[in-house]
Phi, psi and omega in degrees: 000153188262158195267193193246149142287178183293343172237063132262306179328140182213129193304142172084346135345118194223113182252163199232133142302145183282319188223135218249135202264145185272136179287126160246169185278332170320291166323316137329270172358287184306285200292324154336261195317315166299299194291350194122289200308042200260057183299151170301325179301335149266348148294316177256097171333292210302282214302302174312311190295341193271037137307150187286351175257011182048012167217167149302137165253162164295113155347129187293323156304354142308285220262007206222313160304300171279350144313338176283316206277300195327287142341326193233355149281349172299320152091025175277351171240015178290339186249357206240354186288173170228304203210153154269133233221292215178178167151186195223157199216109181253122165314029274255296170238173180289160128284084195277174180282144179090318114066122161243126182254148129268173181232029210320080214233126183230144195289136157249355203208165184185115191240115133303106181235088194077169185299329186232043181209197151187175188261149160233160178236134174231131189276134193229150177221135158269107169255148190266165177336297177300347187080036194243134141291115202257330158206176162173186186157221181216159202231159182218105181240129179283136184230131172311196203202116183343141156280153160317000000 
């Protein structure tokens, strides 16, 4: 898909990732080692399993990054974004490793700000292989504006 401009858009639009990415321990692994982040539960099998998920999970923050790249496979902002702005993000469920995520996104809300931008909002969900939502919230995105 080309990507859209700020008046391409219409409340109630509703995208999809065209392909839905598998979570790996590599991908665990990895994004520990950029962040920081190396609670055990994602890393130590014995310690996750006596976890209320009985396994390892992905960082919830993880699963929050490939919603982003997910976002930019649709490829409707990719030439057109300015800014990622905000947004509020609710954890639901785990991520296990092995995982296939999707991504749904429906525009709800679309502000004009100055000539050559706008905000567009998108209400968003990540869902896993079962259709259970594993996370999701709404987004804020700066979007260009047709040229002139």
């Amino acid at each position: 898909m080309k990507s859209l401009y700020f008046e391409d858009f219409a409340i109630g639009q509703v995208f999809t990732s065209p392909r839905p990415r598998i979570v790996t321990e590599e991908m665990i692994e990895k994004y520990g080692q950029v962040s920081g982040d190396m609670n055990p539960l994602h890393f130590d099998k014995d310690f996750a399993k006596k976890s209320p998920f009985g396994q390892k999970i992905a960082h919830g923050l993880l699963g929050l990054s490939v919603a982003s790249g997910l976002l930019h496979d649709t490829g409707i902002i990719r030439e057109t974004i300015i800014a990622f702005t905000g947004g509020e993000w609710k954890f639901k469920k785990p991520i296990f490793i092995g995982d296939s995520v999707s991504l749904k996104m429906e525009v709800s809300k679309l502000r004009r700000v100055g000539q050559g931008q706008g905000f567009v909002l998108l209400n968003a969900e990540l869902s896993n292989q079962r259709g259970d939502i594993v996370q999701g919230g709404v987004w804020s995105l700066m979007v260009r504006s047709k040229p002139q």
